[in-house]
MARFI-290780 format. One record per residue (C-alpha): residue in three letters; x, y, z. Coordinates in pm, whole numbers, plus 50000, padded with zeros to 5 digits. Example, Ala and Ser with C-alpha at 12.3 -4.5 7.8 and 13.67 -1.06 7.14 Angstrom:
! MARFI-290780
ALA512304955050780;SER513674989450714;
END
This chain:
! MARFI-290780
UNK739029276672445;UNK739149279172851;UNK737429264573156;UNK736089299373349;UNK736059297873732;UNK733079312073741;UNK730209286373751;UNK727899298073530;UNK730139299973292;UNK731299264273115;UNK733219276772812;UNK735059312872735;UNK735819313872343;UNK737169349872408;UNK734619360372123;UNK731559343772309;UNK730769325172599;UNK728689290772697;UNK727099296872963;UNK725379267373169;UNK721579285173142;UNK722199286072804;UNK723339250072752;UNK720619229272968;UNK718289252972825;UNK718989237172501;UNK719109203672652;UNK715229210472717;UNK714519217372412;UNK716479188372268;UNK714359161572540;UNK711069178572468;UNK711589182272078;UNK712969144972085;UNK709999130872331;UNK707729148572110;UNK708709133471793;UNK709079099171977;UNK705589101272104;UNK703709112671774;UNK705679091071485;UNK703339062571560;UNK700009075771650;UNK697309053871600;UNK692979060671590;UNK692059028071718;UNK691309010972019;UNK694258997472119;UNK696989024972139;UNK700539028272305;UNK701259034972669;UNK703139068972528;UNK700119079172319;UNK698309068072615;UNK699769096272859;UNK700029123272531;UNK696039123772485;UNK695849124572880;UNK698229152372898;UNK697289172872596;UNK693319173072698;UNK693819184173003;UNK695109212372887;UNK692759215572644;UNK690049211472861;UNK691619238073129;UNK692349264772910;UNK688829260972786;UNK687549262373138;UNK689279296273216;UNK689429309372920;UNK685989305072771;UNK687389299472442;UNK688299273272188;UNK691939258172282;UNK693459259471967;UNK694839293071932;UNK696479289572328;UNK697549256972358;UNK700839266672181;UNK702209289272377;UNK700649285972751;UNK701139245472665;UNK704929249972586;UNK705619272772846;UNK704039248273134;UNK706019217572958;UNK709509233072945;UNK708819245773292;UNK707929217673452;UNK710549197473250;UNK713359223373385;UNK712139220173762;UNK712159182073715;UNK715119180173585;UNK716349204473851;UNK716289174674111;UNK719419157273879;UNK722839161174045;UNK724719191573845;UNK721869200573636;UNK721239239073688;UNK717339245473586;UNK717279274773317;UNK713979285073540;UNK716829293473834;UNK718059322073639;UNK716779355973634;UNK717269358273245;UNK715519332773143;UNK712529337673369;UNK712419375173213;UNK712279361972910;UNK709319340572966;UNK706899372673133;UNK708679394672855;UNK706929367172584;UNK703829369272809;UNK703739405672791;UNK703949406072415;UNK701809381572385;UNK698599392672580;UNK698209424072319;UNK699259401372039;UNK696259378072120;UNK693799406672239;UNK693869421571927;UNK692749395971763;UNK689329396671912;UNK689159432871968;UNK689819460871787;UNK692909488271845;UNK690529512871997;UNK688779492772177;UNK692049472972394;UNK693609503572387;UNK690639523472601;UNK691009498572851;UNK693819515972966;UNK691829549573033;UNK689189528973214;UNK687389548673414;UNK688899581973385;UNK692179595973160;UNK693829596173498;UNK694159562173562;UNK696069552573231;UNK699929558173465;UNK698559532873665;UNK696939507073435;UNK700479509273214;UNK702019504673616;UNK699929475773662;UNK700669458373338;UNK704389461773362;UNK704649452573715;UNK703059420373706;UNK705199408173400;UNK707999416373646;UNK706219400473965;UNK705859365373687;UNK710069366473650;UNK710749371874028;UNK708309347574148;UNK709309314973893;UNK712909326373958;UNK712729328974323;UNK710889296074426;UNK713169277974204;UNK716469298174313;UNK715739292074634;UNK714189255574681;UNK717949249574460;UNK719899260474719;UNK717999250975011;UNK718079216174873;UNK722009214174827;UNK722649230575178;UNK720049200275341;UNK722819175475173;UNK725889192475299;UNK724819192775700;UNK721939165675739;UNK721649127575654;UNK720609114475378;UNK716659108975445;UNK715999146275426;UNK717509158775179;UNK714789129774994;UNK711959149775128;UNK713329178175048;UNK713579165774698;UNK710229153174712;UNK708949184474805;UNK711209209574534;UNK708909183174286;UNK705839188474408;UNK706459226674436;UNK708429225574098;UNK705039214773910;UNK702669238874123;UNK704969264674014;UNK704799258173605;UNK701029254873662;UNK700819287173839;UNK703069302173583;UNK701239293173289;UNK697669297073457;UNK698919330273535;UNK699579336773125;UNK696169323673028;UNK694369345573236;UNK696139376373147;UNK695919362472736;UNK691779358272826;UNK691479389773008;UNK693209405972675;UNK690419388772466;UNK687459397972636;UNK684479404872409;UNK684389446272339;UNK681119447972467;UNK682439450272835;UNK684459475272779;UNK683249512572807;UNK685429526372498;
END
């Protein structure tokens, strides 16, 4: 077992390799599996509840309440998936403002791996409401000729959801660690405030982004011309 120079690599077992996405990518999971079960062993139906199952019901229904808006359907089916991909988002662009923590949403892979899940997802769930013929003539809507380009379109903004999560949060990263090296300390604070604030507009954006591509996917078949 070896230290690797290379930073984004923590640990070189010759017949694998720990990288650092991979390891605070697991820390995530550990914080958000951990707060969960923290926050739901003691839930309570009366009056009087706990400041954690206080900010739970806050946080959970408004998410219910603005997939509902959007989508125009019952929550339950997409609050699983558009809910856990805002939560480990935001939590990885919080957590990017700790010293030495590298945000799994500042790599390329891992932000692929989020639109490639979206992709899959928005025929997964649009089949469910519609049938095969029906989501698949949307593609030949309104002539044969456009189905290159509605195939274009759908790959194309699965990649534009990687490059866009992965650039904001590359680059607000290293903007924010080059503001410590030449200024004072009071900017790089602002700065810090600011990679929050555009940390948590980017998770929102991110999974808005995946619930309207899901609901577009479920549309009722009676709008469609196939």
């Amino acid at each position: 077992m070896k230290f690797s120079p290379d930073q984004y690599i923590l640990l070189d077992w010759g017949w694998g390799r720990l990288n650092a996405t991979l390891l605070f990518t697991w820390i995530i999971i550990l914080l958000l599996a951990g707060g969960s079960w923290l926050l739901t062993r003691h839930l309570s139906s009366s009056l009087k509840i706990s400041a954690g199952q206080n900010l739970l019901e806050v946080l959970v229904q408004g998410m219910v309440d603005h997939i509902e808006e959007i989508s125009q359907r019952p929550a339950r089916r997409l609050l699983p998936l558009v809910g856990t991909l805002f939560l480990f988002i935001l939590t990885s662009n919080i957590l990017g403002l700790v010293p030495f923590f590298q945000p799994p949403t500042g790599s390329l892979s891992t932000t692929c791996a989020f639109a490639l899940l979206v992709f899959i997802a928005v025929p997964a769930y649009g089949l469910t409401t519609r049938s095969l013929k029906s989501y698949l003539g949307q593609y030949l809507s309104p002539t044969l000729l456009m189905l290159p380009f509605n195939l274009l379109g759908e790959i194309t903004r699965t990649f534009a959801l990687a490059v866009r999560l992965y650039g904001n949060v590359m680059s607000g990263t290293v903007f924010g660690m080059v503001l410590l090296l030449i200024t004072p300390i009071f900017v790089p604070v602002l700065m810090q405030a600011l990679s929050l604030l555009t940390g948590v507009i980017q998770a929102y954006i991110f999974a808005l982004l995946a619930l309207v591509y899901i609901a577009a996917a479920m549309a009722p078949e009676k709008t469609d011309k196939y």
